[in-house]
C-alpha positions as CSV (number, residue, x, y, z in Angstrom):
1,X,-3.1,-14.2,-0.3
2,X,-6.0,-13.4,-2.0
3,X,-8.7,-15.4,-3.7
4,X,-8.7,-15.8,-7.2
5,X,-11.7,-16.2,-9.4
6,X,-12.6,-18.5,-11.5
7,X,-10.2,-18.6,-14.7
8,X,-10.7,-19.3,-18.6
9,X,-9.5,-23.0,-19.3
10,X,-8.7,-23.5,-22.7
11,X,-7.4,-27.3,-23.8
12,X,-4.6,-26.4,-26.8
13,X,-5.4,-30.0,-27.9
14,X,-9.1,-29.9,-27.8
15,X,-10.9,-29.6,-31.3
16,X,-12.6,-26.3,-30.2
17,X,-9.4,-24.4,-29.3
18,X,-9.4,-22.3,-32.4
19,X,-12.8,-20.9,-31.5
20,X,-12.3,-20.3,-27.5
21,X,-8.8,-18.5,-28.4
22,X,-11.2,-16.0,-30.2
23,X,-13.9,-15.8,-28.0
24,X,-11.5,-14.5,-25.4
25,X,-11.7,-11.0,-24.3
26,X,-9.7,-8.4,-26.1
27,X,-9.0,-7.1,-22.5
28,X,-6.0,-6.8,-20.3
29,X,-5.6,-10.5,-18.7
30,X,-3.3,-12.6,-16.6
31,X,-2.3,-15.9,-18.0
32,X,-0.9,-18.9,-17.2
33,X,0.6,-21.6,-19.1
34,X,1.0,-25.6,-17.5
35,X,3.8,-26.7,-19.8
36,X,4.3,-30.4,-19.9
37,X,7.6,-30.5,-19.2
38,X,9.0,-27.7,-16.8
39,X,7.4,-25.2,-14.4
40,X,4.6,-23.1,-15.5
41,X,5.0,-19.6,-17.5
42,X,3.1,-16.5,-15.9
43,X,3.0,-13.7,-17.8
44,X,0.4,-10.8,-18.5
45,X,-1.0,-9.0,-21.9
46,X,-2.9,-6.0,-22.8
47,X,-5.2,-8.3,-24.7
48,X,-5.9,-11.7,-23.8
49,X,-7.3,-12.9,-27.5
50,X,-4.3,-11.1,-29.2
51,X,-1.2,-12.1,-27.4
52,X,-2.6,-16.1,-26.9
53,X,-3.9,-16.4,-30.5
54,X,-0.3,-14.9,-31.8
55,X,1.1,-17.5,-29.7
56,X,-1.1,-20.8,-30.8
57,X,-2.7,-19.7,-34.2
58,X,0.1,-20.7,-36.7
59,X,0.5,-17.8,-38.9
60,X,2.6,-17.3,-42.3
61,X,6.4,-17.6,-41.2
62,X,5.6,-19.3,-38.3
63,X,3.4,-22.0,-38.8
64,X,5.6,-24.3,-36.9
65,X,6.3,-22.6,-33.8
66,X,2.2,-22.1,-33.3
67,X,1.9,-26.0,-33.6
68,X,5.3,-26.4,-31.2
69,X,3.7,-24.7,-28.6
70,X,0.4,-26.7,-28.8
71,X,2.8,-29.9,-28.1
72,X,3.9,-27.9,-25.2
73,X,1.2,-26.3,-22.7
74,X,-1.0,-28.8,-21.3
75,X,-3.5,-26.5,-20.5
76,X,-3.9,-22.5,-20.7
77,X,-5.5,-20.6,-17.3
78,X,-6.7,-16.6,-18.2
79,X,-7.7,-14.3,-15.7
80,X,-9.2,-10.9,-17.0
81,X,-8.5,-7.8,-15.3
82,X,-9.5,-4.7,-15.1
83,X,-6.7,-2.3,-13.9
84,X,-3.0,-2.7,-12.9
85,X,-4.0,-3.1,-9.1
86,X,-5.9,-6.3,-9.9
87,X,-3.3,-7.4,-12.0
88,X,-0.3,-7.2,-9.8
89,X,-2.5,-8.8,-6.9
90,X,-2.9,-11.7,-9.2
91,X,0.1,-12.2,-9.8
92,X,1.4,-12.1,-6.9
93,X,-1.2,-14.8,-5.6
94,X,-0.3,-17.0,-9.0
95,X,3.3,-16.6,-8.0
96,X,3.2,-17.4,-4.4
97,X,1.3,-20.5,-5.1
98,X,3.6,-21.5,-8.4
99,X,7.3,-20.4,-7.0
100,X,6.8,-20.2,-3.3
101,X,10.9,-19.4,-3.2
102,X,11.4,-17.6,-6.2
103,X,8.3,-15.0,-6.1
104,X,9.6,-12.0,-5.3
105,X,12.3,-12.0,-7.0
106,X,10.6,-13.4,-9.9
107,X,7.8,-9.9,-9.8
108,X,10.7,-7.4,-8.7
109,X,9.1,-7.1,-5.8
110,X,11.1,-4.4,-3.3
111,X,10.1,-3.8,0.3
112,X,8.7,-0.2,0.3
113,X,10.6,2.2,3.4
114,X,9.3,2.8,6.6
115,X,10.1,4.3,9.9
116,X,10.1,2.7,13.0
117,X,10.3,3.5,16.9
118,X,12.1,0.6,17.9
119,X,9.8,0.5,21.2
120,X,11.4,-3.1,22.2
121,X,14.8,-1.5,23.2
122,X,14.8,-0.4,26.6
123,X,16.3,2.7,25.5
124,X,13.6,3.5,21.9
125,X,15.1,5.5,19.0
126,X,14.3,5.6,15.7
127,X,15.2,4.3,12.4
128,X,14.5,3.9,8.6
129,X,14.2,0.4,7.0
130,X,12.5,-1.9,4.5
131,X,11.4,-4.1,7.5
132,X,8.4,-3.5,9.7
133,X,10.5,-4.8,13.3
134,X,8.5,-6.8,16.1
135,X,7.5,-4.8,18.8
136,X,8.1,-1.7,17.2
137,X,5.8,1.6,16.1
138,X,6.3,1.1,12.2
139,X,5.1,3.8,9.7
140,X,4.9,4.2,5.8
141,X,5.3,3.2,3.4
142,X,6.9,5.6,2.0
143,X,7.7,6.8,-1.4
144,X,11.5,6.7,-1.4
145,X,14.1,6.3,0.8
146,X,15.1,9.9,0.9
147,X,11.5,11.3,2.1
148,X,11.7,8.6,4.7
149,X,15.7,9.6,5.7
150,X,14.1,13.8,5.5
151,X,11.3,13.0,7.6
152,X,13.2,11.0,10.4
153,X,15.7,13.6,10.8
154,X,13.2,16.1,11.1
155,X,11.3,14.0,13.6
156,X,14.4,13.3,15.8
157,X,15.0,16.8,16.0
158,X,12.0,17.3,17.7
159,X,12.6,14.5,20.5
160,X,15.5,14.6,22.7
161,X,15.4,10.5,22.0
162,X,19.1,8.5,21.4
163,X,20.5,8.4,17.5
164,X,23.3,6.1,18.7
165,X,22.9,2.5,17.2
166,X,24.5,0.7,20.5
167,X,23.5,-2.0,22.5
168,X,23.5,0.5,25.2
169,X,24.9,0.0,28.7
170,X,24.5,3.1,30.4
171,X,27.0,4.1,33.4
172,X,28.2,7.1,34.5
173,X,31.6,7.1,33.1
174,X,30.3,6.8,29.3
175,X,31.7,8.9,27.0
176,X,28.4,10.1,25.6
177,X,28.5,11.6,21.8
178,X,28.0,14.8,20.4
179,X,23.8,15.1,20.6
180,X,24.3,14.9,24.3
181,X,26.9,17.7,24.2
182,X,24.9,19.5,22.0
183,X,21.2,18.6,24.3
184,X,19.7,17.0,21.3
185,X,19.4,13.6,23.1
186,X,18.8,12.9,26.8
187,X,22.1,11.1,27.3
188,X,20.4,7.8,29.1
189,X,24.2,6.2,28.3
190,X,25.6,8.5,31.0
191,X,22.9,8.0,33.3
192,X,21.6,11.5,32.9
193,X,17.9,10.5,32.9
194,X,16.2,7.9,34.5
195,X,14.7,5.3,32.7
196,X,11.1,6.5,33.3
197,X,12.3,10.5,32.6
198,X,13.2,8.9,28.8
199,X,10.3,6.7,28.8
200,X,7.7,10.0,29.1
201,X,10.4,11.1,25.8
202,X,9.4,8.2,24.1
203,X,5.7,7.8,24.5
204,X,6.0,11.5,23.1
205,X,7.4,10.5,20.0
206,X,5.1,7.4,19.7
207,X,1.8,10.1,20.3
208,X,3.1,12.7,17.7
209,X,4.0,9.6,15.0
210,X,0.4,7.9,15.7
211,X,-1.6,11.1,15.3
212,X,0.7,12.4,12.3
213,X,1.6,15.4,14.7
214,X,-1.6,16.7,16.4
215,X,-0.3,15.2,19.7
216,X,1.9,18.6,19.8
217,X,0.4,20.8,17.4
218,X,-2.9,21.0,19.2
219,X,-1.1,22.6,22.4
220,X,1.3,24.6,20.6
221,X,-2.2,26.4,19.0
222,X,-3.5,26.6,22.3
223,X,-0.5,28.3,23.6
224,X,-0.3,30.5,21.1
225,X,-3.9,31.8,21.0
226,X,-3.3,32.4,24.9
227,X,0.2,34.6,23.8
228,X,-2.1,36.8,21.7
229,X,-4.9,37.3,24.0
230,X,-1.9,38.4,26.8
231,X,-0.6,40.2,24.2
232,X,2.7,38.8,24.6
233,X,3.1,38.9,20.4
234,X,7.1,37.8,20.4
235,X,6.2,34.8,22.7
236,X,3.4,34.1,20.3
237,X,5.6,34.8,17.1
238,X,8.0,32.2,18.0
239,X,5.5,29.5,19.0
240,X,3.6,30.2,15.0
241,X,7.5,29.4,14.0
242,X,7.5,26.2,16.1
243,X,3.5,25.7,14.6
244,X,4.9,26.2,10.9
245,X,8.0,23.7,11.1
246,X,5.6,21.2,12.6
247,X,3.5,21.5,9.2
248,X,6.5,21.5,7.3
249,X,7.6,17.8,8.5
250,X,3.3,16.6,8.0
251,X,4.0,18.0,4.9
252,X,6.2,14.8,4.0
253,X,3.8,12.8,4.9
254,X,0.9,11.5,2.5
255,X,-1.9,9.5,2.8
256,X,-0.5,6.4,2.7
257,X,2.0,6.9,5.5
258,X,0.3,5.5,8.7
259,X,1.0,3.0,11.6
260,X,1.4,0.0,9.3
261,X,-1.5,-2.1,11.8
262,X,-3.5,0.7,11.4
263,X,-3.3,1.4,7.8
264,X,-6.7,1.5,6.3
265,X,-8.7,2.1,2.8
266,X,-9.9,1.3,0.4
267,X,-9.0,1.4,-3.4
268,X,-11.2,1.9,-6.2
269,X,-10.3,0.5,-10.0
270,X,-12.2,-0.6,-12.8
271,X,-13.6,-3.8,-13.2
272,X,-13.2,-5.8,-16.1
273,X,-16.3,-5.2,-17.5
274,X,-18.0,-1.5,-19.2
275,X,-20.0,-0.9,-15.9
276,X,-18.2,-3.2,-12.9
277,X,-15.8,-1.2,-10.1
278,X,-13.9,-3.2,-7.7
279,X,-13.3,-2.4,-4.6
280,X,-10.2,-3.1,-2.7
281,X,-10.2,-3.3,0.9
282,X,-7.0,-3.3,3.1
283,X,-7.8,-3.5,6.7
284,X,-4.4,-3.4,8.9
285,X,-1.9,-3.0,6.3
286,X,-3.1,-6.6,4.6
287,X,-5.4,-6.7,1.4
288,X,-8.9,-8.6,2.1
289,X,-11.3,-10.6,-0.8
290,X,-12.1,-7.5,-3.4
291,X,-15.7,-6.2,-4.2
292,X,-17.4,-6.1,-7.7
293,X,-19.7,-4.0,-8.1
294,X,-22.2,-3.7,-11.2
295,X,-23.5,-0.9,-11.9
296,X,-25.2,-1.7,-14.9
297,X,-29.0,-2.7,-13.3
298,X,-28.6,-0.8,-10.4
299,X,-32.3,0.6,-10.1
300,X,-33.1,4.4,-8.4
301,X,-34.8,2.8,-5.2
302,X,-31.2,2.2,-4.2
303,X,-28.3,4.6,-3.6
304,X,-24.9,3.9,-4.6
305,X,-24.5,5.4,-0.9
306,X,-26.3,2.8,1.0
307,X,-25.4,0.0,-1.5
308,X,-21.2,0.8,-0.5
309,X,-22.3,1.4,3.1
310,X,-23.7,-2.4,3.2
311,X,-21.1,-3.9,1.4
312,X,-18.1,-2.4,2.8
313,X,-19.5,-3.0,6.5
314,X,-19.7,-6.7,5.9
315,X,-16.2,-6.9,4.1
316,X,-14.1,-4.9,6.8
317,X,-16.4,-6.8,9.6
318,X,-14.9,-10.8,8.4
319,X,-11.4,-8.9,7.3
320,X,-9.1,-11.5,7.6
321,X,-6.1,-10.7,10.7
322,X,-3.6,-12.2,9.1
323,X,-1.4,-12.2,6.3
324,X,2.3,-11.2,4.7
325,X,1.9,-7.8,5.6
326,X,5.1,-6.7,4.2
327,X,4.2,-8.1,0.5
328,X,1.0,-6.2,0.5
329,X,2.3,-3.1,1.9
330,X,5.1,-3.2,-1.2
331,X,2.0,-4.2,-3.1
332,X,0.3,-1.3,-2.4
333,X,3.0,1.8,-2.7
334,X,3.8,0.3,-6.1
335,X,0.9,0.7,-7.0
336,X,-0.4,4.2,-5.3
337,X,3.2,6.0,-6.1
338,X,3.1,4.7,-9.7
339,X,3.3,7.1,-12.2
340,X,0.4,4.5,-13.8
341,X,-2.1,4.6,-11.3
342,X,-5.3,3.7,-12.5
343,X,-7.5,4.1,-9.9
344,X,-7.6,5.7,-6.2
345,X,-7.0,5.2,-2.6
346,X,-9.5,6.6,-0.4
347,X,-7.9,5.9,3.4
348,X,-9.7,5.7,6.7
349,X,-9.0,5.9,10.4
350,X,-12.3,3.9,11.4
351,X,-15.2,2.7,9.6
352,X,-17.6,4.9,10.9
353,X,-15.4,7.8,9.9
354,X,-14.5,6.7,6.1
355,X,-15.7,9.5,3.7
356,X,-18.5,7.9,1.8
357,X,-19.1,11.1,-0.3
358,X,-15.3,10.5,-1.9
359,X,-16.0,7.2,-2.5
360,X,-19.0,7.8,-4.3
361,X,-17.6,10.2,-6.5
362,X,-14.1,8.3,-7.3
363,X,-16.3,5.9,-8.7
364,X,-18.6,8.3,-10.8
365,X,-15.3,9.2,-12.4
366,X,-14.3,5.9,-13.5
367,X,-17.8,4.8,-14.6
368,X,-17.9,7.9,-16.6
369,X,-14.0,7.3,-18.0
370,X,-15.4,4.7,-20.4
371,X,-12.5,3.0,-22.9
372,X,-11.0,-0.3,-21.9
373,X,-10.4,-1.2,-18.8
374,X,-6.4,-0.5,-18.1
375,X,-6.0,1.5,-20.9
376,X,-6.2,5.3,-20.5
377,X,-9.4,6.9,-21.9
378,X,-8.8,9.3,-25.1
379,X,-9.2,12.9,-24.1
């Protein structure tokens, strides 16, 4: 859970509420209301000043419901933000801490769909859920349960690895099922294979989901290169089919899908202010405390390069190891697959490897967007 800043207090009783209400920021904001006599309201506004001044600030035809709900809060908290990302990350911290029971369901908050090698069965297979299971090689998330379904059926007809959903208990008599007829699984319930002969299927299947596919793509090019220079061109033909179908599963996979304890990146949004970016860190699938960035005095002795180099090297090195992994994974894909996203998502392997020159320029872009902050810039 993240933490928050600092918020606005505002006292509805206090004799200077009229003028704080509209010296707040005419930004997008988070709010929250302490009512005297039931649980706290959350709620969020594309303008702070104009949704809690229509609320407090009695106006003609409503005079008395503006002075009723002065009786009522206790105390207003505001938290101005400057995209959709930091906004649903507030929330959800808000909401954990203010209905520890009820926050999910109280933000719509779905598990995202991943896929997982189930590595903790002694006989692995694989299978598509909203649940990242102990034990197991999980990745996503992924967009939508159909592109997770398409891509695992692809993926187990590459592997001769058990579909079955059994508690297996394999002996020779087993009736089997119709991959095993068909020598799309190694039959390990009729004692076909040993248990090492299915392990060495396995750890294939882990290799070629870890390194999105390279684990057999790079031998299959190196195979075919050697078919063309022995000019055996049908033996090369069919292994550029097998080369093609291979792309055609990575295909379904996007930036986001990784090993979930390996997911990486960093996402880039607008501060709330004309010249702050915030930078978003997620180090093993779990959000870490967000960078602000101002670029207003930024002076030419130093780069924007070696200022994101310093800053993201001390974030990722005290990232924190722990967290609800699952919360900010759905965090995250409803934000990046949004058709709203208002910023971007710039992923890395390892540190030393993340692309610094697309960093650099996703922010340019949304330094020189200009507008207000959560609000699409006119064309």
């Amino acid at each position: 859970m993240l933490t928050l800043p600092e918020p606005l207090r505002m006292d509805p009783a206090g004799p200077d509420f009229d003028r704080e209400l509209h010296s707040l920021p005419r930004r997008p904001g988070v709010y929250l209301l302490d009512l005297a006599d039931r649980e706290p309201y959350l709620g969020w506004t594309v303008s702070l000043e104009k949704r809690l001044t229509r609320l407090f600030v009695p106006a003609e035809g409503r005079a008395v419901a503006g002075g009723r709900m002065r009786e009522l809060v206790a105390a207003i908290r505001c938290w101005p933000t400057g995209s959709r990302l930091e906004k649903w990350l507030t929330q959800y911290s808000l909401a954990r801490q203010i209905y520890p029971k009820q926050y999910r369901e109280r933000l719509k908050l779905r598990n995202p769909w991943f896929l997982s090698l189930l590595l903790g069965d002694p006989f692995p297979r694989l299978q598509v859920s909203t649940r990242t299971a102990a034990g197991a090689l999980t990745i996503g998330p992924f967009r939508t349960r159909d592109i997770a379904d398409a891509f695992e059926q692809e993926c187990a007809g590459l592997f001769q690895l058990r579909r079955c959903t059994d508690d297996l208990q394999p002996h020779a008599e087993h009736p089997g099922c119709i991959y095993g007829e068909m020598n799309l699984c190694l039959r390990p319930c009729q004692l076909a294979v040993s248990g090492d002969e299915y392990a060495t299927e396995t750890k294939r299947a882990a290799d070629f989901l870890k390194t999105e596919g390279l684990s057999v793509l790079t031998p299959l090019k190196a195979e075919r290169e050697r078919a063309s220079e022995e000019m055996d061109f049908e033996e090369a033909a069919r292994i550029h089919k097998q080369i093609d179908k291979l792309k055609s599963i990575a295909a379904l996979r996007d930036d986001l899908i990784q090993p979930v304890d390996e997911l990486h990146g960093i996402a880039v949004t607008r501060g709330s202010g004309d010249r702050l970016v915030k930078l978003w860190p997620m180090v093993a699938g779990i959000w870490q405390t967000p960078l602000t960035l101002d670029f207003e005095g930024l002076g030419s002795s130093r780069s924007m390069d070696t200022l994101l180099r310093e800053t993201i090297t001390n974030a990722v090195n005290q990232a924190r190891p722990e967290g609800r992994r699952i919360d900010d994974l759905a965090l995250l894909a409803r934000w990046y697959y949004s058709s709203w996203r208002d910023g971007a998502w710039v992923p890395f392997r390892d540190l030393a490897k993340l692309n610094y020159r697309r960093l650099v320029k996703e922010i340019s872009t949304l330094l020189k967007m200009g507008g207000e902050p959560g609000i699409e810039a006119p064309p």
